[in-house]
DOZAZA-437808 format. One line per field, with one value per atom (N, C-alpha, C): residue number from 1; residue in three letters; atom name; z, y, x. Coordinates in nm, 3 decimals, always signed. Example, Ala and Ser with C-alpha at 12.3 -4.5 7.8 and 13.67 -1.06 7.14 Angstrom:
# residues 2
k: [1/1/1/2/2/2];
r: [ALA/ALA/ALA/SER/SER/SER];
a: [N/CA/C/N/CA/C];
w: [+0.780/+0.780/+0.780/+0.708/+0.714/+0.787];
v: [-0.569/-0.450/-0.330/-0.225/-0.106/+0.003];
u: [+1.319/+1.230/+1.320/+1.285/+1.367/+1.290];
***
This chain:
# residues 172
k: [1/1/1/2/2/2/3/3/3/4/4/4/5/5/5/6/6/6/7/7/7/8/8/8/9/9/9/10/10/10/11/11/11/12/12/12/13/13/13/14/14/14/15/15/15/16/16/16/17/17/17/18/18/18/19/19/19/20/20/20/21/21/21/22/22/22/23/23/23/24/24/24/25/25/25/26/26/26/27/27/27/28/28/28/29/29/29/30/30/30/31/31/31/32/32/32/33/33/33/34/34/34/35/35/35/36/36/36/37/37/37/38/38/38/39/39/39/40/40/40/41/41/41/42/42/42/43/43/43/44/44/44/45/45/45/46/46/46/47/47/47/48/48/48/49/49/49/50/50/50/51/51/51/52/52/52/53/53/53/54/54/54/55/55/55/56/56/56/57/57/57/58/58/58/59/59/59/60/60/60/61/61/61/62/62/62/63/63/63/64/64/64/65/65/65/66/66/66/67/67/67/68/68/68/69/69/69/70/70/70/71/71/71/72/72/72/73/73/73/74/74/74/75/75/75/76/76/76/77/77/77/78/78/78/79/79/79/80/80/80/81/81/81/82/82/82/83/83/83/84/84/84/85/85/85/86/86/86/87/87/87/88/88/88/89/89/89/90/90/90/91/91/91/92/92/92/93/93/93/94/94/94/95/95/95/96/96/96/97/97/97/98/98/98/99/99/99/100/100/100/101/101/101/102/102/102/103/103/103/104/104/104/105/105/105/106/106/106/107/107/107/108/108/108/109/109/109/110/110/110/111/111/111/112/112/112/113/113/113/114/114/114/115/115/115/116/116/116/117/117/117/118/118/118/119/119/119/120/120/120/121/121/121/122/122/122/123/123/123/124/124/124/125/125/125/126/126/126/127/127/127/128/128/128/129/129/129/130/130/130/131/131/131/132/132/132/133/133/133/134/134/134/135/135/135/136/136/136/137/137/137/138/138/138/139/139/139/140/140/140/141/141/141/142/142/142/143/143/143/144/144/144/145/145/145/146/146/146/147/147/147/148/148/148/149/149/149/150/150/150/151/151/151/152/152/152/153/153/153/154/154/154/155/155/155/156/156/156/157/157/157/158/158/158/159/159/159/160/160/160/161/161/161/162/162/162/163/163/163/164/164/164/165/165/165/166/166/166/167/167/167/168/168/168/169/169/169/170/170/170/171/171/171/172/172/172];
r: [UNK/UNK/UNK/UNK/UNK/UNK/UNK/UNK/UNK/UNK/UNK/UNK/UNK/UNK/UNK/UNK/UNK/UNK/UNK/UNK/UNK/UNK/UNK/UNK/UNK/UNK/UNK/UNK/UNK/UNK/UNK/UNK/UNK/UNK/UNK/UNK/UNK/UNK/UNK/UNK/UNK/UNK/UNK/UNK/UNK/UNK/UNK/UNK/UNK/UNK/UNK/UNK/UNK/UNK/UNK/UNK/UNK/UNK/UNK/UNK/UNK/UNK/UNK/UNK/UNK/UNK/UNK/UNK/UNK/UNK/UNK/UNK/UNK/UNK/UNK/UNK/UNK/UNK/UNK/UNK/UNK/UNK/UNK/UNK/UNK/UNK/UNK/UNK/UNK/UNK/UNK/UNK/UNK/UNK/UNK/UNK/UNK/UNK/UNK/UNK/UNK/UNK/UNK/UNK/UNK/UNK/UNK/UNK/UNK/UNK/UNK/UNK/UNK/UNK/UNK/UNK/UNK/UNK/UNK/UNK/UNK/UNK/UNK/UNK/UNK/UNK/UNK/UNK/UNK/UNK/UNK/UNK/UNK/UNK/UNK/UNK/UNK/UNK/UNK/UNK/UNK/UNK/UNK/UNK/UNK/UNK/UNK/UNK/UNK/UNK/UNK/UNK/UNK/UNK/UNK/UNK/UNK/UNK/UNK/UNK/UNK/UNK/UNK/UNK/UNK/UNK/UNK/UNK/UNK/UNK/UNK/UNK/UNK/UNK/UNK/UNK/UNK/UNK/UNK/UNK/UNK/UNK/UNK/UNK/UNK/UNK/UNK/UNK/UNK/UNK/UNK/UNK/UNK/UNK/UNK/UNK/UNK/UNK/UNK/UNK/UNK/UNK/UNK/UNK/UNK/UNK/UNK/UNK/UNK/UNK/UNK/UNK/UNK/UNK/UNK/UNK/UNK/UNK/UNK/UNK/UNK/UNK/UNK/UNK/UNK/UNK/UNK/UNK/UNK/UNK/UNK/UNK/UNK/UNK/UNK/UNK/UNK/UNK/UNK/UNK/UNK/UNK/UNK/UNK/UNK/UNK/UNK/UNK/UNK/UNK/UNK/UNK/UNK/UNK/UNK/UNK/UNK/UNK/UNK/UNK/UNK/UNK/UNK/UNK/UNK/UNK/UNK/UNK/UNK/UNK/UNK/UNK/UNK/UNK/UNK/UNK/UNK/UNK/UNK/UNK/UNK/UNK/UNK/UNK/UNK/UNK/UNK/UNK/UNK/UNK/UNK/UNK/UNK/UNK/UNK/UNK/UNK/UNK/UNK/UNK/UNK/UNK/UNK/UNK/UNK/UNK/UNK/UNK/UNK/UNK/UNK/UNK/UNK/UNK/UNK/UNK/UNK/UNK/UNK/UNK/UNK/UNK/UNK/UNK/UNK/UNK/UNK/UNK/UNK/UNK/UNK/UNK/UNK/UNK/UNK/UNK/UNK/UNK/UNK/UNK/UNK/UNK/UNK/UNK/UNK/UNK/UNK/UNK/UNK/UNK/UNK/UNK/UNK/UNK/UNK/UNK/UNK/UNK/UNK/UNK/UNK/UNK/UNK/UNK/UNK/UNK/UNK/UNK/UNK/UNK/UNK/UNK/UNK/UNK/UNK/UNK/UNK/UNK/UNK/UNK/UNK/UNK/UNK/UNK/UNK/UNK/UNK/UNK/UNK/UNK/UNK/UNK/UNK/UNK/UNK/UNK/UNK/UNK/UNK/UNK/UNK/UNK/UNK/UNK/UNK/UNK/UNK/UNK/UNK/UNK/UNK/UNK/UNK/UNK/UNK/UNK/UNK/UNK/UNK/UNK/UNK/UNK/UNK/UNK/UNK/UNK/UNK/UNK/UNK/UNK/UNK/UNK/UNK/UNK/UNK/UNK/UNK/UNK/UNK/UNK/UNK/UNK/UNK/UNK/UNK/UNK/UNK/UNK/UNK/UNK/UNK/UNK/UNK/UNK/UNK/UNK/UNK/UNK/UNK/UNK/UNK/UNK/UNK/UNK/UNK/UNK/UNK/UNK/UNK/UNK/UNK/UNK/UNK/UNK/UNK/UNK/UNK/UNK/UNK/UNK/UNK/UNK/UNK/UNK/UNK/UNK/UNK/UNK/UNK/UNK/UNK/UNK/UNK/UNK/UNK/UNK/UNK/UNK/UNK/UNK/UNK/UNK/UNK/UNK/UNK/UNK/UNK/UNK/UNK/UNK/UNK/UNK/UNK/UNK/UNK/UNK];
a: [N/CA/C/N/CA/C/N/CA/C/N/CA/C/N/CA/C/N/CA/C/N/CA/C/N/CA/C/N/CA/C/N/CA/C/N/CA/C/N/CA/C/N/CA/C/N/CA/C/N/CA/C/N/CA/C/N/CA/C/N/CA/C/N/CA/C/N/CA/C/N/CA/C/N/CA/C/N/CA/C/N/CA/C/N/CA/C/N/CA/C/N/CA/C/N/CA/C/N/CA/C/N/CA/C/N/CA/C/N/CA/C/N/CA/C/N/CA/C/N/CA/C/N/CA/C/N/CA/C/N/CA/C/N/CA/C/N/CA/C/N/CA/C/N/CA/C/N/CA/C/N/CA/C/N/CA/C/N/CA/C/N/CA/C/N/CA/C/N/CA/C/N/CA/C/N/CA/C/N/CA/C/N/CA/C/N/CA/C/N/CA/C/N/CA/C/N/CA/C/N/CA/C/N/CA/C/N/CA/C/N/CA/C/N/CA/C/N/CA/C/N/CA/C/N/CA/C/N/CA/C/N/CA/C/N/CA/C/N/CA/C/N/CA/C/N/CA/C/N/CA/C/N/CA/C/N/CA/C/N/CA/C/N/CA/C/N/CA/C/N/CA/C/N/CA/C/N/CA/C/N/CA/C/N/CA/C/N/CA/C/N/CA/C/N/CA/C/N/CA/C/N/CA/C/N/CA/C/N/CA/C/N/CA/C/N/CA/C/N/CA/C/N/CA/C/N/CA/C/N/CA/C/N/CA/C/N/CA/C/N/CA/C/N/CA/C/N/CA/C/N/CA/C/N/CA/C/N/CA/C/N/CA/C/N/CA/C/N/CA/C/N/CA/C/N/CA/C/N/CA/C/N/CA/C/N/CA/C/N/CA/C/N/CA/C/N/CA/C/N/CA/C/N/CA/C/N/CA/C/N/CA/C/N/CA/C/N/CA/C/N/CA/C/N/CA/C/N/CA/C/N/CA/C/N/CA/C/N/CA/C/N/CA/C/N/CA/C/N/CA/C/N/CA/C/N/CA/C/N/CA/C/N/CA/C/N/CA/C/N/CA/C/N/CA/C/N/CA/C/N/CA/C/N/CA/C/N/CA/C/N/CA/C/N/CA/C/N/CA/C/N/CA/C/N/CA/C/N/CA/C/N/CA/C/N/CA/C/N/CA/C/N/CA/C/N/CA/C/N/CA/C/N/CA/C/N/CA/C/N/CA/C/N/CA/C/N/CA/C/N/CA/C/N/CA/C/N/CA/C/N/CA/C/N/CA/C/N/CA/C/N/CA/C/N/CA/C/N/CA/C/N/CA/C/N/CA/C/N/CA/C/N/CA/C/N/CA/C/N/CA/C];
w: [-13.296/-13.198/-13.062/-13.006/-12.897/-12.860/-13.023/-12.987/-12.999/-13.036/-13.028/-12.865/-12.777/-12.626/-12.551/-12.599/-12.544/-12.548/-12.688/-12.689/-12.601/-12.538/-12.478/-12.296/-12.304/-12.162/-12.165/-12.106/-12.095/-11.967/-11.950/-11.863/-11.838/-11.748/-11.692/-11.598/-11.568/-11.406/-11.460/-11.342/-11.307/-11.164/-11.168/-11.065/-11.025/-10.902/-10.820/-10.718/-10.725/-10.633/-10.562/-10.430/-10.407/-10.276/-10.257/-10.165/-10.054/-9.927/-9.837/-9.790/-9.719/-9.731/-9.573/-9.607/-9.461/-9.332/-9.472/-9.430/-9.389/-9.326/-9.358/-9.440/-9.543/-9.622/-9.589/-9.523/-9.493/-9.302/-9.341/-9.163/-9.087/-9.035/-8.936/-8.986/-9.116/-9.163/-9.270/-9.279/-9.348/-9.478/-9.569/-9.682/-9.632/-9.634/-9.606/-9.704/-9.582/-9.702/-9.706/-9.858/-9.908/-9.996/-9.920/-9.971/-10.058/-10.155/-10.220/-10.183/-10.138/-10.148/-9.985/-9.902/-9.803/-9.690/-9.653/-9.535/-9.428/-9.440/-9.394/-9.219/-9.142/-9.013/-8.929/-8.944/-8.845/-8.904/-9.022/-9.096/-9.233/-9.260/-9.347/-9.481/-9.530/-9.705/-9.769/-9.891/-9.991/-10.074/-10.173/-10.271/-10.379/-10.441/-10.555/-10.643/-10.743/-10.816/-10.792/-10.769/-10.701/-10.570/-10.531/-10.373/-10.361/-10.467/-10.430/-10.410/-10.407/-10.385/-10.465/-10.404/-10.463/-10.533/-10.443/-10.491/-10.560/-10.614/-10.685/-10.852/-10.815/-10.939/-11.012/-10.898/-10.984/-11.064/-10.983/-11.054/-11.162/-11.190/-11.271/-11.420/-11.377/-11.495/-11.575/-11.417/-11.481/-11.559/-11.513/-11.593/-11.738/-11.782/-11.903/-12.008/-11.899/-11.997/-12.040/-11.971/-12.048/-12.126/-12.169/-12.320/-12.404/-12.379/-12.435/-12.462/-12.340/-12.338/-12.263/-12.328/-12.258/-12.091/-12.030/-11.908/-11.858/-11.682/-11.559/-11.604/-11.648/-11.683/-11.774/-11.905/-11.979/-11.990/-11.951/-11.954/-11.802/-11.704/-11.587/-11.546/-11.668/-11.612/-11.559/-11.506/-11.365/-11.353/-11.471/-11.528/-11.512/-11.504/-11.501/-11.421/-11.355/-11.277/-11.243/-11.326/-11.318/-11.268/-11.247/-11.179/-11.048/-11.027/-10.900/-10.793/-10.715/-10.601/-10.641/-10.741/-10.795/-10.684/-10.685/-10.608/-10.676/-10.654/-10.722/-10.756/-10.681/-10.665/-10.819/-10.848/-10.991/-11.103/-11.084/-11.232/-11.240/-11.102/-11.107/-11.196/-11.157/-11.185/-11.350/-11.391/-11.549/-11.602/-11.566/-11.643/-11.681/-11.561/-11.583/-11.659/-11.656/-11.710/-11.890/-11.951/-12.058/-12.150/-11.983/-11.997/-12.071/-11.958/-11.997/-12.123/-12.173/-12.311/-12.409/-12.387/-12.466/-12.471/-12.403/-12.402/-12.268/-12.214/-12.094/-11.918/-11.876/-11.694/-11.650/-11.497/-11.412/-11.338/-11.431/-11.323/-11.193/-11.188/-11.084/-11.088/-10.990/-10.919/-10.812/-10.857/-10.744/-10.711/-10.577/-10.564/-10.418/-10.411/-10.328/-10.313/-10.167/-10.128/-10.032/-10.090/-10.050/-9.934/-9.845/-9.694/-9.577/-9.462/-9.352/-9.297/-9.303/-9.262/-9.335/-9.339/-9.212/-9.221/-9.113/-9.152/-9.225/-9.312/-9.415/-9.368/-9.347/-9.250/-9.172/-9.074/-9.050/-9.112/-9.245/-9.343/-9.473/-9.486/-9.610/-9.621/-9.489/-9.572/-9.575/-9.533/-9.601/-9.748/-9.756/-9.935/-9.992/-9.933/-10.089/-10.088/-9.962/-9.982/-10.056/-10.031/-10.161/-10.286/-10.295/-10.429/-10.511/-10.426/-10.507/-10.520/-10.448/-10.456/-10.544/-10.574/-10.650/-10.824/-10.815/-10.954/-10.991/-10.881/-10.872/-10.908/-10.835/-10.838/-10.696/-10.725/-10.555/-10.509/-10.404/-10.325/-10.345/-10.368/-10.357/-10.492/-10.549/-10.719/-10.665/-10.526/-10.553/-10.401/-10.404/-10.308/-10.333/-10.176/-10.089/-10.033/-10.017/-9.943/-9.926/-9.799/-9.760/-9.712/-9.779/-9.771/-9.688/-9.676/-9.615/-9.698/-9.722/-9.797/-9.639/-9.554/-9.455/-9.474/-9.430/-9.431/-9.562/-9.635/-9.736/-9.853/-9.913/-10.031/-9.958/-10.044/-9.972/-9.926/-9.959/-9.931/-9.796/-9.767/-9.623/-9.516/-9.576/-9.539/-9.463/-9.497/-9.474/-9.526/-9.648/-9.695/-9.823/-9.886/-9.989/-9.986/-10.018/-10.072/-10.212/-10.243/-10.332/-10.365/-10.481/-10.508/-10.626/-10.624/-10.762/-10.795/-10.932/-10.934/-11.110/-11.081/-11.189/-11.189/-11.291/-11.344/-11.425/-11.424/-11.526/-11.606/-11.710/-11.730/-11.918/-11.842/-11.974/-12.062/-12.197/-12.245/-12.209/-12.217/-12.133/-12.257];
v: [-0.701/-0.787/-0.769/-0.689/-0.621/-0.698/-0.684/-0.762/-0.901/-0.964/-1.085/-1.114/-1.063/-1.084/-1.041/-0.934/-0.966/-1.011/-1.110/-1.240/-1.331/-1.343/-1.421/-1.393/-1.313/-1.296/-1.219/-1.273/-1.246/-1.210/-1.165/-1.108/-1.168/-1.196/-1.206/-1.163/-1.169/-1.095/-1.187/-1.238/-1.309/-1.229/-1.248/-1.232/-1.362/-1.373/-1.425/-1.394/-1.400/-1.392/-1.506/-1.505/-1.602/-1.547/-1.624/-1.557/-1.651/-1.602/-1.744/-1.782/-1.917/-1.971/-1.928/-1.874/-1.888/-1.952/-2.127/-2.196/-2.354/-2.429/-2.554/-2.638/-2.668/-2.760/-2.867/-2.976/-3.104/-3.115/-3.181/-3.154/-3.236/-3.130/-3.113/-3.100/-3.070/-3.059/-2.930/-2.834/-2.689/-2.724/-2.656/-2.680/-2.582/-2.609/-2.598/-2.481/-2.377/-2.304/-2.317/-2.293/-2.341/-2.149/-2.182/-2.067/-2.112/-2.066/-2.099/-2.254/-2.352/-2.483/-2.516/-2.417/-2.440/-2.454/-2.534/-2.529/-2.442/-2.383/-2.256/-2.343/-2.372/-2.452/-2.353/-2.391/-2.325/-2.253/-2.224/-2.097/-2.090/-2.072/-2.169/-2.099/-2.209/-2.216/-2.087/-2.171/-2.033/-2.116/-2.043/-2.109/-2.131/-2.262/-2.294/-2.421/-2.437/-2.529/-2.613/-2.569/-2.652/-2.658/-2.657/-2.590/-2.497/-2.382/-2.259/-2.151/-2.215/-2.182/-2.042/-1.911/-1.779/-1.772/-1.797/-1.782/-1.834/-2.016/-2.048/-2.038/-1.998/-1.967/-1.826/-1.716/-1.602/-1.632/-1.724/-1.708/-1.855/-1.921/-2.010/-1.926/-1.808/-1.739/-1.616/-1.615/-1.546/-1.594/-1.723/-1.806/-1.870/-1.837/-1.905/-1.766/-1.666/-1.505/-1.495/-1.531/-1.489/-1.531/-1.662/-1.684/-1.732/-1.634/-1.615/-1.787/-1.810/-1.940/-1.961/-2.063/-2.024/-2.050/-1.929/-1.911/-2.036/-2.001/-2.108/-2.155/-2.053/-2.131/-2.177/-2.211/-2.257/-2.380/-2.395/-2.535/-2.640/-2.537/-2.652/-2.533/-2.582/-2.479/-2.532/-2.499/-2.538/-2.551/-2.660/-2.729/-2.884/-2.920/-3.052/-3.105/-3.239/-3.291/-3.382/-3.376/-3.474/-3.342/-3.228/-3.147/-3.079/-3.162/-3.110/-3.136/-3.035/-3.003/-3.058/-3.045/-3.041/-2.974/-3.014/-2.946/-2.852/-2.734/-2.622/-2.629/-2.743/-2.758/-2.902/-2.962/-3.034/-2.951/-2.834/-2.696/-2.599/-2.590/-2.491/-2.573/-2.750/-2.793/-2.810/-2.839/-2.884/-2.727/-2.614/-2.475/-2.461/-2.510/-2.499/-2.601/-2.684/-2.785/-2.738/-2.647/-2.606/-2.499/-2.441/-2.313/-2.426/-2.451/-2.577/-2.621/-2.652/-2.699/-2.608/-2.485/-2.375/-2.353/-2.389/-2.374/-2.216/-2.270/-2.117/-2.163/-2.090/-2.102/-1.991/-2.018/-1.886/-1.850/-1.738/-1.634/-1.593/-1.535/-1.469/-1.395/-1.441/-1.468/-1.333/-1.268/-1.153/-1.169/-1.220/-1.225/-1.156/-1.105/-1.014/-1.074/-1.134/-1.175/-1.043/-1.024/-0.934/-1.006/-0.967/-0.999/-0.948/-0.980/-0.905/-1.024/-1.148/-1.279/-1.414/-1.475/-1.513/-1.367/-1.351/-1.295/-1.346/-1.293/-1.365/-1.353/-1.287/-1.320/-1.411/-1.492/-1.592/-1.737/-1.732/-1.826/-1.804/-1.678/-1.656/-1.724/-1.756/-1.837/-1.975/-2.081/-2.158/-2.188/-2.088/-2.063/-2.033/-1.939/-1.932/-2.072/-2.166/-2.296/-2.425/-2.379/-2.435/-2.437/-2.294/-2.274/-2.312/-2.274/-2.293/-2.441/-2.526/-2.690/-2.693/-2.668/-2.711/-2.660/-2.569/-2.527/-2.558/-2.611/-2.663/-2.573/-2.422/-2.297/-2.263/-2.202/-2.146/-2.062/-2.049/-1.988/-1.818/-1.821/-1.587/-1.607/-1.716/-1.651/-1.586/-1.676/-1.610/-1.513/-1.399/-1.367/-1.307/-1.346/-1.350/-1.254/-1.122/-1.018/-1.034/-0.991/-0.958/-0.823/-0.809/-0.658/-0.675/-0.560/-0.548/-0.446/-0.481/-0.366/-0.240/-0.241/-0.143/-0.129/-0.268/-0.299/-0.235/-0.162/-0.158/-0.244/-0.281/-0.348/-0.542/-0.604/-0.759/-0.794/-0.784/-0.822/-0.777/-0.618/-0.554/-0.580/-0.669/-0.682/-0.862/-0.925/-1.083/-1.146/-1.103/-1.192/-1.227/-1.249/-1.317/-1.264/-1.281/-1.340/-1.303/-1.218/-1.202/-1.212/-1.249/-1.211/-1.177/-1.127/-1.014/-1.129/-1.174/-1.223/-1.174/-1.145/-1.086/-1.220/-1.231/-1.371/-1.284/-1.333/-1.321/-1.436/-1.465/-1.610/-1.562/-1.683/-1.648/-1.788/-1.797/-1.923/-1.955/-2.091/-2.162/-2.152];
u: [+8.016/+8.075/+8.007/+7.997/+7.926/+7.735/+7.708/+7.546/+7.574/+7.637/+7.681/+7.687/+7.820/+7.837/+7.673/+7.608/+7.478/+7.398/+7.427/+7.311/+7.321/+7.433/+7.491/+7.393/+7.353/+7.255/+7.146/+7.044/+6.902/+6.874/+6.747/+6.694/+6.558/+6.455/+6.343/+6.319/+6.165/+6.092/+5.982/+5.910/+5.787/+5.721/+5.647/+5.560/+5.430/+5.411/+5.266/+5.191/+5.126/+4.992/+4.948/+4.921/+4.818/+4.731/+4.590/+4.538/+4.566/+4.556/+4.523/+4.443/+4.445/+4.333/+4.250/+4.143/+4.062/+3.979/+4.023/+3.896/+3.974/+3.957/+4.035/+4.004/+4.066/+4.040/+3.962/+4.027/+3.997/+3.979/+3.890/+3.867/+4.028/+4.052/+4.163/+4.255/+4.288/+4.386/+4.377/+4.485/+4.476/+4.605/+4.537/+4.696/+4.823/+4.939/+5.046/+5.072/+5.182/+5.241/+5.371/+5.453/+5.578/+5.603/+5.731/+5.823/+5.977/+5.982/+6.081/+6.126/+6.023/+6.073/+6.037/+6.038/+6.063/+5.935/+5.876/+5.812/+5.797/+5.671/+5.669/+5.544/+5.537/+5.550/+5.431/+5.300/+5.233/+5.147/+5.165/+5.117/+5.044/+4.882/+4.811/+4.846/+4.760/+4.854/+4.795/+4.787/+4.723/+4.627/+4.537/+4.466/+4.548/+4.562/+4.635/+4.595/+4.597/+4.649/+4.713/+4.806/+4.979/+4.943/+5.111/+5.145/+5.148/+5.129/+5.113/+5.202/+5.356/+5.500/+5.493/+5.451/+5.466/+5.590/+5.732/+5.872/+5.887/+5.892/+5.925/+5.814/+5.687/+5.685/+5.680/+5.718/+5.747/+5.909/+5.986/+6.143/+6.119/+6.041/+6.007/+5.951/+5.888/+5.806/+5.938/+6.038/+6.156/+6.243/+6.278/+6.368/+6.284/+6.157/+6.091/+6.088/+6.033/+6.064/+6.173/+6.277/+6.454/+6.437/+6.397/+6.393/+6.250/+6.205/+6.036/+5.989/+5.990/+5.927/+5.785/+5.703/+5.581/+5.545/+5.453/+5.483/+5.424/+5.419/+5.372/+5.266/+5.141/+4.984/+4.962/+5.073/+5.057/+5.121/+5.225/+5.256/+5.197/+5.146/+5.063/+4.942/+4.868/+4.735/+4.663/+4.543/+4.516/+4.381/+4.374/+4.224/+4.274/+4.422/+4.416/+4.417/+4.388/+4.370/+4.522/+4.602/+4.720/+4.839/+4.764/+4.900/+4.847/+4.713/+4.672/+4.767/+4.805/+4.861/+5.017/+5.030/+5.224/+5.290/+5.438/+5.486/+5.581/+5.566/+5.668/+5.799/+5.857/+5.985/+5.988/+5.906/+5.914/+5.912/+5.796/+5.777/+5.931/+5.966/+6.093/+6.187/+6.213/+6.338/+6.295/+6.169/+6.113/+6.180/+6.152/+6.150/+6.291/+6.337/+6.507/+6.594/+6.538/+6.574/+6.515/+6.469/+6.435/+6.507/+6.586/+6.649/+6.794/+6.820/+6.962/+6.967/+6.785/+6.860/+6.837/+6.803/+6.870/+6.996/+7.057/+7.248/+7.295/+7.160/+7.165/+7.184/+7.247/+7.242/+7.236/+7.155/+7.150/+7.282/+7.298/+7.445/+7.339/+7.219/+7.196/+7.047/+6.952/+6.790/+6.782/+6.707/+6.651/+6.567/+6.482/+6.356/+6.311/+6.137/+6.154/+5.957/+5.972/+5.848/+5.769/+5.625/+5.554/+5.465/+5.506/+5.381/+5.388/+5.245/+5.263/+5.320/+5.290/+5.308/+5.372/+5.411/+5.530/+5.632/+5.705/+5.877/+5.936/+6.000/+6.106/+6.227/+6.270/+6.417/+6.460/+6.293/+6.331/+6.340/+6.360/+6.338/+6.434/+6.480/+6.553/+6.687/+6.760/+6.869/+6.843/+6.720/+6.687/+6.617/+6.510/+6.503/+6.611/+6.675/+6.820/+6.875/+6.897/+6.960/+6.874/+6.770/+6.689/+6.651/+6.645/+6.642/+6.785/+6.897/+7.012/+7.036/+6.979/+7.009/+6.902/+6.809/+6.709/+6.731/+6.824/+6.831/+7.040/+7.110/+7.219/+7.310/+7.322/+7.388/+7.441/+7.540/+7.613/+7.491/+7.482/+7.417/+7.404/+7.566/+7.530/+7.491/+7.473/+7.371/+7.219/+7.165/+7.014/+7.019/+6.958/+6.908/+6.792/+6.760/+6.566/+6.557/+6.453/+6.459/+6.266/+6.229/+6.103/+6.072/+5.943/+5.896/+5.745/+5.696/+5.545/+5.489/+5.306/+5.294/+5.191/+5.262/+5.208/+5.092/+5.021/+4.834/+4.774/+4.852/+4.754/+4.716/+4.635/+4.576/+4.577/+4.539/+4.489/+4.679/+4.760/+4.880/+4.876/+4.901/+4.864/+4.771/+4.684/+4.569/+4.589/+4.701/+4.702/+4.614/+4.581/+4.476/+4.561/+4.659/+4.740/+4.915/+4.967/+5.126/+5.144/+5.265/+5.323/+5.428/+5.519/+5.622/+5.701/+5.793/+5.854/+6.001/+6.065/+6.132/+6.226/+6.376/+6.425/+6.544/+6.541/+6.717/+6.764/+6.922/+6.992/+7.027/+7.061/+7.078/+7.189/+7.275/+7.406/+7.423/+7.439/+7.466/+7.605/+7.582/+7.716/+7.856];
***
């Protein structure tokens, strides 16, 4: 009886990387960076495929691991030309929308962005309000915390963006 109620909930962690960008893309214009959905204002993008959204696709790779589904680069890998510059916020809602029809929802999103740059504090209770509208969950389901890696390695260094992402997810 007991493994039965724990089939009933899963677990994932994702992680991403991205570097940023040093160079401007398009004359006068630099790619944008996006945090958990959110418009990050002033502050240049990253190299990507997509938009590059670190947050939303480490908790996209969390919510596909809970149920050993195939990850981010496999269902929008990043040879095609028809998902160039996607926006993270369509892959998050597709992943979840996969989870759903497993007969599963998110109880609850840990995610934890690695950088020297932007501050995350000044941005975290608009990503949690995004992410939670974007995946259609109360709000204290997800929380956003920012770390620094104290200049060491390319993260320390402002030369890329990371982030760590754990779900819980229960069938309905």
């Amino acid at each position: 009886m007991i493994f039965m109620a724990m089939d009933s909930l899963r677990i994932g962690s994702g992680y991403d990387i991205h570097k940023f960008l040093e160079i401007m893309l398009f004359e006068n214009t630099a790619k944008k960076l996006y945090l958990g959905g959110v418009l990050i204002e002033g502050h240049i993008g990253v190299a990507a495929h997509s938009d590059g959204d670190v947050v939303l696709h480490s908790l996209t790779d969390a919510l596909l691991g809970a149920l050993s589904l195939p990850d981010i680069g496999v269902l929008y890998p990043d040879n095609l030309k028809s998902t160039k510059e996607i926006s993270s916020i369509e892959i998050i809602k597709y992943a979840y929308g996969l989870v759903k029809e497993k007969g599963y929802r998110l109880v609850n999103a840990d995610i934890t962005i690695i950088t020297q740059t932007p501050k995350i504090s000044a941005y975290k209770e608009q990503m949690i309000n995004s992410v939670s509208s974007v995946l259609n969950v109360d709000m204290s389901r997800i929380n956003i915390k920012g770390k620094t890696k104290e200049g060491l390695d390319s993260v320390g260094k402002q030369k890329a963006i990371e982030a760590f992402s754990v779900c819980l997810i229960s069938s309905e």
